[in-house]
DSSP file (Angstrom, degrees, kcal/mol; ACC not computed):
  #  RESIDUE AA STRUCTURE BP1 BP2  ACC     N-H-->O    O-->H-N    N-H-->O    O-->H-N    TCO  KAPPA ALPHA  PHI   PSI    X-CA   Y-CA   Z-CA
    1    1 A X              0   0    0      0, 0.0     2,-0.7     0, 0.0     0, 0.0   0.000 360.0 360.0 360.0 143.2  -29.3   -1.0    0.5
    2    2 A X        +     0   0    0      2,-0.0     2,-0.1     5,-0.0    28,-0.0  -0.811 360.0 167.8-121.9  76.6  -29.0   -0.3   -3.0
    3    3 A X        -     0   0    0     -2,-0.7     2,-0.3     3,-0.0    27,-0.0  -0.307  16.5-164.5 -79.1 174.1  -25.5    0.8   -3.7
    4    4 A X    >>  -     0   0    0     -2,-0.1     3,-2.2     0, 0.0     4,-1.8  -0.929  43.7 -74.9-148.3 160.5  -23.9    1.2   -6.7
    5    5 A X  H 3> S+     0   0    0     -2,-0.3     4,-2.8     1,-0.3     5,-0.2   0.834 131.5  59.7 -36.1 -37.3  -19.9    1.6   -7.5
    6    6 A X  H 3> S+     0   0    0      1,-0.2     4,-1.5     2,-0.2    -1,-0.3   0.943 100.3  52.7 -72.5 -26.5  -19.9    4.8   -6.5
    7    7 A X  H <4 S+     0   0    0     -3,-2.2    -2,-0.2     2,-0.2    -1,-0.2   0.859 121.8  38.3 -21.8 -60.4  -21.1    3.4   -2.8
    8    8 A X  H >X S+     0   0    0     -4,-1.8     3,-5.3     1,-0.2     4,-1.1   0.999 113.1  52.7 -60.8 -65.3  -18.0    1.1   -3.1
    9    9 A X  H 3< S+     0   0    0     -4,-2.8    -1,-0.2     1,-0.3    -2,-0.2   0.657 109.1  44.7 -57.9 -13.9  -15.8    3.2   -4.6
   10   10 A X  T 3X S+     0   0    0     -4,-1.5     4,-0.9    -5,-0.2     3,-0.5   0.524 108.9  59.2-105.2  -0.7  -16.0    6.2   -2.1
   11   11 A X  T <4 S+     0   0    0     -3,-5.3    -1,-0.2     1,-0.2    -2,-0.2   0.509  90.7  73.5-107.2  18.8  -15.8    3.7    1.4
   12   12 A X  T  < S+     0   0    0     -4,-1.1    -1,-0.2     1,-0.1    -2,-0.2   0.581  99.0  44.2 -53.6 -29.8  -12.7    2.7    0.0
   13   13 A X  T  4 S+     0   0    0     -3,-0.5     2,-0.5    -5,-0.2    -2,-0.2   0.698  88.2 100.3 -70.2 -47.6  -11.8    5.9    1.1
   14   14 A X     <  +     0   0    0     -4,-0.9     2,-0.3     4,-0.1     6,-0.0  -0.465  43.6 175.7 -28.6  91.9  -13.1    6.2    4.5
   15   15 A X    >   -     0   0    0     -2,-0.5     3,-1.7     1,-0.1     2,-0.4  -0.740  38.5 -72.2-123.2 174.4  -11.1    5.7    7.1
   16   16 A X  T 3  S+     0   0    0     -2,-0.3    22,-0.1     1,-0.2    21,-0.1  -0.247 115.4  33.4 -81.8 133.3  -11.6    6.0   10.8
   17   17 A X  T 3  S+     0   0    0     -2,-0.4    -1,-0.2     1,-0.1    21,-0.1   0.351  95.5 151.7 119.1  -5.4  -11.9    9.1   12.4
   18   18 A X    <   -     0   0    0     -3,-1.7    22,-0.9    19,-0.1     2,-0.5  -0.084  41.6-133.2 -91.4-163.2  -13.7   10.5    9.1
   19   19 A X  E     +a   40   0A   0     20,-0.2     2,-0.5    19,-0.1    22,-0.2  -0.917  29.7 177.2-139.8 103.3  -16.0   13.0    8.3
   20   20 A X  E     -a   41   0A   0     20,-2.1    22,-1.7    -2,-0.5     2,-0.4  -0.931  23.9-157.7-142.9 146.9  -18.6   12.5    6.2
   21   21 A X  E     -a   42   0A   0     -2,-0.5     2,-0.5    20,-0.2    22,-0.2  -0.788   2.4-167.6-112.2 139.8  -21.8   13.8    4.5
   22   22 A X  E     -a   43   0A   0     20,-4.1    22,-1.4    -2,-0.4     3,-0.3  -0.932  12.1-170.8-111.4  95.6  -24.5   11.9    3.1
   23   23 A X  S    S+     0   0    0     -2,-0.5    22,-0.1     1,-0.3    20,-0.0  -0.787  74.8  25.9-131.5 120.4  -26.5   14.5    1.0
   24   24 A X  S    S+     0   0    0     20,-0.4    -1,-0.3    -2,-0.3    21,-0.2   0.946  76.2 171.0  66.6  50.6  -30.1   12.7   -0.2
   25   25 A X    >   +     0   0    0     19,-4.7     3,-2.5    -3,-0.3     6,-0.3   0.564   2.5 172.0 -64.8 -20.4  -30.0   10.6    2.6
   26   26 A X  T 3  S-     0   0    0      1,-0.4    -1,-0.2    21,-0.2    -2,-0.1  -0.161  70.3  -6.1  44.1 -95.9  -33.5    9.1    2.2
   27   27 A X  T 3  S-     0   0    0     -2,-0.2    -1,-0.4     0, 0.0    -2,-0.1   0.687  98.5-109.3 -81.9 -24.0  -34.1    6.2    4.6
   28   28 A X  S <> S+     0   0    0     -3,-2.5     4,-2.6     3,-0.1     5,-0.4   0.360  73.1 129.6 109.8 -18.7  -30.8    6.0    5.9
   29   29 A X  H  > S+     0   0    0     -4,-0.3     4,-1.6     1,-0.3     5,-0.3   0.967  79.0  41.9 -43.6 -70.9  -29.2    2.9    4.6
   30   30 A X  H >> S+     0   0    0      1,-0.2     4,-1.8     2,-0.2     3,-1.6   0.939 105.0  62.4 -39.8 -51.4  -26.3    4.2    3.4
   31   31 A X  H >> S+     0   0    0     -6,-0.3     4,-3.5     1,-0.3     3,-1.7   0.943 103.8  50.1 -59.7 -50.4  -25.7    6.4    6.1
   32   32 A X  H 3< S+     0   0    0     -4,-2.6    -1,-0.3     1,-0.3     4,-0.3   0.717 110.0  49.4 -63.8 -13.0  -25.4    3.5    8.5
   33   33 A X  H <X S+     0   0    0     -4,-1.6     4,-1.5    -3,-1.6    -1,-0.3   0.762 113.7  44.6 -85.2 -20.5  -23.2    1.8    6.4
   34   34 A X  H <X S+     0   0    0     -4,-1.8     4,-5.6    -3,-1.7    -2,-0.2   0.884 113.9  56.7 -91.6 -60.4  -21.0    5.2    6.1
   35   35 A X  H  < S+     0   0    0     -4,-3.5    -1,-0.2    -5,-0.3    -2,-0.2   0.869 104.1  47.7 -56.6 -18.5  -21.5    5.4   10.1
   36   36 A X  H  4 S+     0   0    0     -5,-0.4    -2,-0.2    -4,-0.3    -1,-0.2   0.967 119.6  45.9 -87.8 -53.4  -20.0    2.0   10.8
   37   37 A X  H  < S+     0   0    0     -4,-1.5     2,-0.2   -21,-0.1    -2,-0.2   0.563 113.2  36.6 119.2 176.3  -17.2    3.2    8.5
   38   38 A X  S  < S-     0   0    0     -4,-5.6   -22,-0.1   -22,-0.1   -19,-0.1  -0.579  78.6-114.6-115.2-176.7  -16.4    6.7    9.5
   39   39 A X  S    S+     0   0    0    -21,-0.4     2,-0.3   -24,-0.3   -20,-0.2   0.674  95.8   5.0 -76.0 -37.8  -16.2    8.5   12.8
   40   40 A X  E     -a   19   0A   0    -22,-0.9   -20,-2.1     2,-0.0     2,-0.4  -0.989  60.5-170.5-148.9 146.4  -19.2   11.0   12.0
   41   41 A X  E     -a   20   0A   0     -2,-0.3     2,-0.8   -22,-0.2   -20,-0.2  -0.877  12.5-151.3-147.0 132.4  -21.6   11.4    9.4
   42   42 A X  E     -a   21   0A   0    -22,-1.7   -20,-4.1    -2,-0.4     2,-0.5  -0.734  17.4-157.6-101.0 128.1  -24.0   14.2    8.7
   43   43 A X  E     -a   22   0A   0     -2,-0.8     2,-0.4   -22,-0.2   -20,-0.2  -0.952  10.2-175.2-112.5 121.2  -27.0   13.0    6.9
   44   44 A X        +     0   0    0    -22,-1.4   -19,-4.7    -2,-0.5   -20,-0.4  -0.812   8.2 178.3-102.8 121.0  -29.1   15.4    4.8
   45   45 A X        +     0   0    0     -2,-0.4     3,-0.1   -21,-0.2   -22,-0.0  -0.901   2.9 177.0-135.3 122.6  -32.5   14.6    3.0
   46   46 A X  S    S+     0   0    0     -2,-0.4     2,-0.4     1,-0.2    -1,-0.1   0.677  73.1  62.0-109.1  20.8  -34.0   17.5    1.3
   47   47 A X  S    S-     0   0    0      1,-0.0   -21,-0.2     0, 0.0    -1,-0.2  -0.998  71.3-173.1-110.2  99.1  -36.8   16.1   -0.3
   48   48 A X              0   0    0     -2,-0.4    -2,-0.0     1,-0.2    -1,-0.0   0.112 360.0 360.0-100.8  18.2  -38.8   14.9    3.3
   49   49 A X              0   0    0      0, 0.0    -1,-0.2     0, 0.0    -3,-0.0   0.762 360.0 360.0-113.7 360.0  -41.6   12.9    1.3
């Protein structure tokens, strides 16, 4: 995964039971880190190449 502070700084927020969107989702990394967590997360990529 290649987070950055903002990575950090927003699952500092994230508690369980949340709701969260992953927008540019690309492979997924994040989002599984987001999904472990939150309670749900909708993952968007709108660039599919």
């Amino acid at each position: 995964m290649h987070a950055n502070s903002a990575h950090y700084a927003a699952l500092l927020h994230i508690v369980p039971g949340s709701v969260v969107f992953d927008i540019g989702a690309n492979s997924g990394d994040v989002t599984r880190v987001l999904a472990t967590a939150a309670g749900r997360v909708y993952a968007f990529e709108p660039n599919p190449r």
